[in-house]
N, C-alpha and C positions, 0 to 999 in steps of 0.2 A: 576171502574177499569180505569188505566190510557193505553192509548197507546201513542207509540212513532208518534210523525208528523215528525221529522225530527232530525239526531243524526251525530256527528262529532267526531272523536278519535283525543284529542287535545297532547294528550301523549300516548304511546305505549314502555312503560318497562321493563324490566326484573321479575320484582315482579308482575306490576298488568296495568292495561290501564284506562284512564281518560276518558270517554265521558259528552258531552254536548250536549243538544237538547232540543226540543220542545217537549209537550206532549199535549195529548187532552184527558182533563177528562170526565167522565162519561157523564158531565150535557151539552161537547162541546164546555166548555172553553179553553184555550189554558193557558200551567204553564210551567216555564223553569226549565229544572233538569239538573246535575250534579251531576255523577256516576263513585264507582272507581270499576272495574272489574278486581275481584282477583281468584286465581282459585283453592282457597280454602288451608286450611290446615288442620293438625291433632295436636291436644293436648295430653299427655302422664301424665297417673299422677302415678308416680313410688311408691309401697310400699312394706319396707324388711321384714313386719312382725311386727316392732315395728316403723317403721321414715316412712317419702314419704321424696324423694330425687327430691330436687327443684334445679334451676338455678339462680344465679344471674350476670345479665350483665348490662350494661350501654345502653341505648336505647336514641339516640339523637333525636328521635320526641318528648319524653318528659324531654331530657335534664337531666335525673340520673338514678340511677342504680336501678333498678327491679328485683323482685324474684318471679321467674316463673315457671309453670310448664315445661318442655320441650316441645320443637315444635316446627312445621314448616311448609314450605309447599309443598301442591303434585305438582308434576312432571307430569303435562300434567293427564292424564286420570290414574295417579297411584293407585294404592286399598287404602284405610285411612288406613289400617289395617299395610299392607308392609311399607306406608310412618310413621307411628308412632313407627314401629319398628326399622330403619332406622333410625328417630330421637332423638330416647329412647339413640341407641348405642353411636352413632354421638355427642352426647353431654353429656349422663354421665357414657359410659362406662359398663352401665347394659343392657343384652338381657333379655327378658324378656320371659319364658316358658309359660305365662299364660297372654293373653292380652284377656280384657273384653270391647264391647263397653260399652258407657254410654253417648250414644246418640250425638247431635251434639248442637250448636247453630253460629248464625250470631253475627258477631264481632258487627256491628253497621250499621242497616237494612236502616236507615234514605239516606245513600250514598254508603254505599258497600254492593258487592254481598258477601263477603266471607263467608265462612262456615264454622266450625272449627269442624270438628270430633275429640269426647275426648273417649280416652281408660284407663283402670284402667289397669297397669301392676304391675304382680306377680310372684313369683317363679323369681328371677332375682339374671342373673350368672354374676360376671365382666370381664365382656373380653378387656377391655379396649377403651378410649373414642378414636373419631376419628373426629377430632374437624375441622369443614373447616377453611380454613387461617387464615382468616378477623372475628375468634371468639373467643372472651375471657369472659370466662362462668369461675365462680367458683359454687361449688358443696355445696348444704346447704341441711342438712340431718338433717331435724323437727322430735320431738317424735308427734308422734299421737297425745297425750296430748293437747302440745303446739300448733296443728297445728286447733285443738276443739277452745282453746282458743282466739286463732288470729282470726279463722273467726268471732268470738262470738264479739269482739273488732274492728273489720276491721282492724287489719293493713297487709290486703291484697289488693293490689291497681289494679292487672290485673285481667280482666274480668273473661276470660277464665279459671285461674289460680280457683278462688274463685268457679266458676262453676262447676271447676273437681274436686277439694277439699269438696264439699260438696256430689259427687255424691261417695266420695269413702267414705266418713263418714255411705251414706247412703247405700250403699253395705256391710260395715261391719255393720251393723247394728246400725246407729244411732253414 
């Protein structure tokens, strides 16, 4: 187990916080880390019956446009539950009457703390999207089928995305 010897906040942002420090491993060596402390989000994988209704937007950390499941992150101490319904609306305009967890996992454990709670939503009414300013999401609505197939092929590139897409394959049975 590592503990911290000594740690500094080199950034402090809206999204998430950089620390750097010293650590002292088990054996009483000393090793430098660098960590990004995020405080976590929820993933959303919408389905009408016959499609899961995906996002696609442009992401400048990797420079092109991604197709996502919906998500985002909580607000301080928010429930994943409230935050994934929040982001369900907020970006494709569907409530959802029936949200199911299906567990969570860490974006990438190597340097970030984040968590991502993924829920399968169902029974979903259109109330219309409520898109914050700075978002340009267009709406890509896969048959089931096709959605078998891509993962079977990877042309699913987000982690999360491919994570909630297999838990709902596995909730309807395969």
């Amino acid at each position: 187990m590592e503990q911290w010897k000594n740690t500094d906040t080199v950034y402090d942002g809206t999204v998430f916080r950089v620390k750097t420090g010293t650590v002292t491993l088990d054996d009483g060596t000393t090793a430098q880390r660098e960590i990004v402390e995020h405080p976590g989000g929820v993933g959303v994988i919408p389905f009408d019956g016959t499609h899961v209704i995906l996002v696609r937007q442009y992401r400048i950390a990797i420079g092109k446009e991604i197709l996502e499941i919906p998500a985002g992150k909580k607000e301080g101490e928010e429930d994943p539950a409230v935050c994934g319904m929040r982001e369900l609306i907020e970006e494709t305009g569907f409530r959802a009457d029936t949200m199911v967890s299906a567990g969570a996992v860490y974006a990438t454990v190597g340097y970030c703390s984040e968590k991502i709670h993924l829920y399968l939503a169902f029974d979903l009414t259109h109330v219309g999207q409520d898109l914050d300013e700075e978002e340009r999401i267009e709406l890509v609505k896969i048959p089931l089928e096709e959605v078998r197939q891509g993962l079977k092929e990877h042309r699913f590139d987000d982690a999360k995305t491919v994570v909630g897409l297999h838990a709902l394959l596995q909730h309807l049975g395969g």
